[in-house]
C-alpha positions, -999 to +999 in steps of 0.1 A: -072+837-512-064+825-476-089+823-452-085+820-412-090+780-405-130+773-404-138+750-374-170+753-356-168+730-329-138+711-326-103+717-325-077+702-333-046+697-315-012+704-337+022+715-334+017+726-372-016+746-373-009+753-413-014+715-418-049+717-413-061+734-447-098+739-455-089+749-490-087+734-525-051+732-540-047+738-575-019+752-597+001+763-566-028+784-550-053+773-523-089+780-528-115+790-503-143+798-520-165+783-543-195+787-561-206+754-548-204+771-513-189+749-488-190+711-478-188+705-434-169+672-422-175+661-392-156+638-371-181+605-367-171+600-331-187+631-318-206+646-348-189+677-341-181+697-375-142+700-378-140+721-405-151+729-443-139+730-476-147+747-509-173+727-530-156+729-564-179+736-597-172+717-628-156+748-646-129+749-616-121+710-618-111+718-655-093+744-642-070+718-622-068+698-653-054+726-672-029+731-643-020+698-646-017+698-685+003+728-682+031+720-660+034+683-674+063+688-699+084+701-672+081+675-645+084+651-666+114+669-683+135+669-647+159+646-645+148+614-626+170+627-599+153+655-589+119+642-590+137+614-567+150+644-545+116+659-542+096+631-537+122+619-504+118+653-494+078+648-493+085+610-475+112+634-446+082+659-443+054+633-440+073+613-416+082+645-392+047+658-391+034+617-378+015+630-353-001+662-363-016+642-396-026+614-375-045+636-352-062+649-388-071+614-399-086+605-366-106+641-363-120+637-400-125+599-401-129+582-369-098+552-366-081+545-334-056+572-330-025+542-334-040+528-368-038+562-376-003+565-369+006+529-386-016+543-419+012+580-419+041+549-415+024+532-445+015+556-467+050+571-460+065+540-473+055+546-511+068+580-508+098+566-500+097+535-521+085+554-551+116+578-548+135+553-556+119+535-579+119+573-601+155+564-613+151+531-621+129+533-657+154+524-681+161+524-720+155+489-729+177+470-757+163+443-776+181+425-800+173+437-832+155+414-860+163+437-889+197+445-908+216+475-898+192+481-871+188+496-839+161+483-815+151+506-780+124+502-763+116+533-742+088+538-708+076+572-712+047+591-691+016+593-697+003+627-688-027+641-666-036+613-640-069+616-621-069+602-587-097+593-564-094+582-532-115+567-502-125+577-466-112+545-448-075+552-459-075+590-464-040+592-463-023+559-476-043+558-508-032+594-514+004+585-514+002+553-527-015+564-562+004+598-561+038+589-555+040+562-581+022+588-607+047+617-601+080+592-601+065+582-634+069+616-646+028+619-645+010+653-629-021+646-609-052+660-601-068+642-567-101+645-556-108+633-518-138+618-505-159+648-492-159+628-460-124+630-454-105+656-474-081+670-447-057+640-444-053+650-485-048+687-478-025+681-453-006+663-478-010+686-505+003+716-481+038+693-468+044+682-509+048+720-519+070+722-484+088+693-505+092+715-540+069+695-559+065+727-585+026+744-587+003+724-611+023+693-607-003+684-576-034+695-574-065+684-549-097+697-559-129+693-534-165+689-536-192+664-549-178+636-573-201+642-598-193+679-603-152+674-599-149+639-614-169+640-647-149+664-670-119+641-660-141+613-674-146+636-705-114+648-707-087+637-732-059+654-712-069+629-684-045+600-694-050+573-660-077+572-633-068+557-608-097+552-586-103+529-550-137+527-540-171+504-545-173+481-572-204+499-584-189+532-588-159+516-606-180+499-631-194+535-637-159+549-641-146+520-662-176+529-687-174+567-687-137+566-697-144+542-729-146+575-750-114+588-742-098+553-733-081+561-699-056+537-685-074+527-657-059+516-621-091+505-602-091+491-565-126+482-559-146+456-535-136+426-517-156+396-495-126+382-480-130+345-470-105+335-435-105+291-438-096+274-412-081+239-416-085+217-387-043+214-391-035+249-380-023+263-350-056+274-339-048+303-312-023+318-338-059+316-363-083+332-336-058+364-331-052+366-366-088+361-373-094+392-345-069+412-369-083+403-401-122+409-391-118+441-371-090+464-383-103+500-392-134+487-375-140+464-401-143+495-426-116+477-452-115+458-484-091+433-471-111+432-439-122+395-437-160+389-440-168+351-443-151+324-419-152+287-432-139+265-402-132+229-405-155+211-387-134+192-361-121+226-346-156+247-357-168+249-320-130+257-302-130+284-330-162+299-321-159+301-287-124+316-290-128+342-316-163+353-296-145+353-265-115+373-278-144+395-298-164+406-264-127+417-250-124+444-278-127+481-264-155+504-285-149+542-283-140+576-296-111+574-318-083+598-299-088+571-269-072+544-286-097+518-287-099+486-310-133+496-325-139+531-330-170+549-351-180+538-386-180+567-413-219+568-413-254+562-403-252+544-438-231+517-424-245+511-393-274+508-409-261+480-426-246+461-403-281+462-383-296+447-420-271+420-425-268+405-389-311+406-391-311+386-422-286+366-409-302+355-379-338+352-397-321+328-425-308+306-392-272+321-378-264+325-340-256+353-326-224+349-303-217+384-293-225+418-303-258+425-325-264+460-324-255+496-317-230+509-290-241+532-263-204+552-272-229+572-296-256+568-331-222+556-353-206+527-335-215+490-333-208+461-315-177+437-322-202+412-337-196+374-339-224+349-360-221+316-365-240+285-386-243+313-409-263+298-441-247+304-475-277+318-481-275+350-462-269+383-475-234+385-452-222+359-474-230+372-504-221+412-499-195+430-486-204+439-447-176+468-442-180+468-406-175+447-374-195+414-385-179+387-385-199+355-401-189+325-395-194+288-413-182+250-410-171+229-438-162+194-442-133+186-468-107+211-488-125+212-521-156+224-503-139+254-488-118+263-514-149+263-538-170+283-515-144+305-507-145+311-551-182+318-549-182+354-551-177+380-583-146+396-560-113+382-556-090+406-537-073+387-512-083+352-492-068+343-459-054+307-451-044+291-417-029+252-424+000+235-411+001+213-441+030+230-469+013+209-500-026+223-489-006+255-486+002+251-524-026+237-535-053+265-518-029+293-533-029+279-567-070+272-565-080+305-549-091+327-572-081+361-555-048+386-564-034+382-534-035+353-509-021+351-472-009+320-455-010+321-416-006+356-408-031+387-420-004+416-426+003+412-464+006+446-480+032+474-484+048+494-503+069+462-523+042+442-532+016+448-563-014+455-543-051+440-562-076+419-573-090+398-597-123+397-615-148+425-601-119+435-576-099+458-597-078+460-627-041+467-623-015+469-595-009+494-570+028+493-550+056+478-565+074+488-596+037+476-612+023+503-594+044+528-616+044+515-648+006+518-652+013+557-655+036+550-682+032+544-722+060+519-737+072+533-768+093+511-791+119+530-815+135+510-845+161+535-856+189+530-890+214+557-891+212+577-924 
């Protein structure tokens, strides 16, 4: 049953009104109410309440399940064509309605109101790129090693995939797990962080627009542990495909053991930036800007220690701080370079880590507290002669920190750069092409970037290595982890 959109203090500005949805989705029919009663988001640049959604019980996530279970055979059934054909559709949609679920995204989760726009363009992309990719799975010959025998080996589906996504990309992780799922022939059942579920609603509401059929796609809200744990349970539930803290994928990766899940899991990073004293150092500093304080340092491949060669340490310093204190802080919808962080969690955080930083010895170059733009943003923050000691260098800050560190020689740098259980992606600035080689074969990280920051899209197979993840995301990678292989050795009668 439809309800008339719930906001109770904001609202939001669209051409589309209908793309603002404060319902679950499931099996073609959006849900108001819940037992659970209702869960408020509130947009972390004003702490205005935007809107609710239903708090989903455990018997109604099972329900999606079911949904999904149910209309599986058929999708994956359809001709590779027309789930190609559908899945464009979605990318045409999403990339028509730019600004309307932009304007969403900055509402429910705070980013500058042009990262929001470059997120739609990016987690467009897989839409687009997974379309195609839908008609490529092939029948594979092999030669045959038996007499009068005929080898294939065949990628088939693998059913019900879970999906969870985060709050910092509400939109792009969405798309980038869903559309690789569905080209695979896979349906999907999505739950949203409760602190950003609109951006998933919104996408929910323009992929029936598309044709994607009912239970094919289905987004169910409320808390985790209510929606999430029958999946975990759940033989139907073939992948989980989850992007969050390492913690919480740890927990996943052991709840699934009983039904053994294929399991896609993006989880923490503690990106290192080295600078060699070889580099172009001005191109470093504004790469370094990009790196540290993108989606105001809310990211996994947002850079968190800086190891500096010592000849160029103190022209590094003074640059990136001076660069730092230029950054504008402010409501999202004003287009600033920092904008809120999610919660009081994580400015309570950043307050922690730049006090233990400075106890254990650091200098603090700019920044150091909370911004009088309101409770839930923080300062562009720049610390240097940061001890390896200190928590910053140790845990992930997610936030605008920036620590910084001098080394001497290239093994040092590359082996502290090692010295952490994560290994998503490391950042590199030389001039020198065999230190280049060397520093990408040593680093122990899935993906490594050489003088520039902007790595990822929708091409590449996006993760990490050790406590980082398992699997690939993007890619033709990205797709075959929702598929089985099945190998057929056939004689004819």
């Amino acid at each position: 049953m439809e309800m008339p959109v719930r906001q109770t203090a904001a609202t939001l500005r669209l051409d589309d009104k209908r793309l603002f949805r404060p319902f679950a989705y499931i099996d073609g029919k959006w849900i108001a109410n819940a037992a659970g009663g209702t869960i408020a988001v509130t947009d972390p640049a004003t702490g205005d309440v935007i809107g609710e959604v239903a708090s989903l019980s455990a018997s109604e996530s099972t329900r999606a399940v079911e949904a999904a279970d149910k209309s599986f055979a058929d999708w994956a059934a359809l001709l590779p064509q027309k789930r190609a054909a559908i899945l464009r559709r979605w990318f045409e949609l999403i990339t028509e309605h730019r600004e309307d679920l932009a304007q969403i995204m900055t509402h429910e989760q705070g980013k500058p109101i042009s990262e929001a726009r470059g997120e739609i363009d990016y987690g467009a992309s897989f839409v687009e790129f997974y379309a195609e990719e839908a008609k490529r799975p092939n029948v594979e010959g092999v030669t045959s090693h038996l007499p009068d025998a005929e080898v294939e080996v065949w990628l088939e589906p693998l059913g019900v995939a879970a999906l969870i996504t985060p709050w910092n990309f509400p939109s792009a992780m969405v798309t980038r797990k869903a559309a690789a799922a569905l080209a695979a022939g896979c349906t999907v059942v999505i739950h949203p962080s409760a602190e950003t579920p609109f951006s998933c609603l919104a996408l929910a509401e323009l992929a029936e627009r598309a044709g994607v059929p009912a239970g094919v796609f289905n987004v169910v809200t409320g808390a985790p542990e209510a929606v999430v744990g029958p999946w975990m349970k759940d033989v139907r539930v073939r992948a989980l495909s989850f992007t969050g803290s390492t913690d919480i994928g740890k927990l996943l990766y052991r709840q699934s053991a009983d039904t053994v899940k294929r399991m896609v899991l993006e989880l923490g990073g503690h990106a290192p930036f080295i600078v060699f004293a070889d580099c172009d150092l001005d191109l470093a500093v504004e790469e370094a800007i990009k790196a540290k304080f993108a989606t105001s340092g809310q990211d996994c491949l947002g850079a968190n220690r800086f190891l500096v060669e010592r000849p160029v340490y103190e022209a590094f310093c003074d640059r990136f701080a001076a660069r730092t204190r230029q950054l504008t802080v402010g409501p999202g919808l004003d287009d600033p370079d920092i904008g809120p962080l999610m919660n009081s969690r994580a400015i309570r955080k950043q307050d922690d880590h730049v006090a233990d930083a400075l106890e254990a010895g650091a200098k603090l170059l700019s920044g150091g507290k909370g911004h009088d733009a309101g409770p839930l943003f923080y300062e562009p923050t720049v610390l240097s002669d940061v001890p390896g000691t200190a928590r910053i260098m140790r845990e992930e800050t997610f936030g605008p920190v920036a620590a910084i560190a001098p080394f001497d020689s290239e093994d040092e740098a590359l082996s502290r750069a090692n010295e952490t259980e994560y290994g998503l992606v490391a950042y590199v600035h030389t001039s020198d092409p065999r230190r280049i080689y060397r520093a990408s074969r040593t680093l122990r990280f899935g993906m490594v970037a050489v003088n520039r920051t902007k790595v990822t899209g929708a091409p590449i197979p996006f993760g990490g290595m050790k406590q980082s993840g398992l699997g690939r995301e993007g890619a033709r990678m990205g797709m075959s982890d929702f598929m089985d292989v099945k190998y057929v050795c056939r004689d004819w009668a």
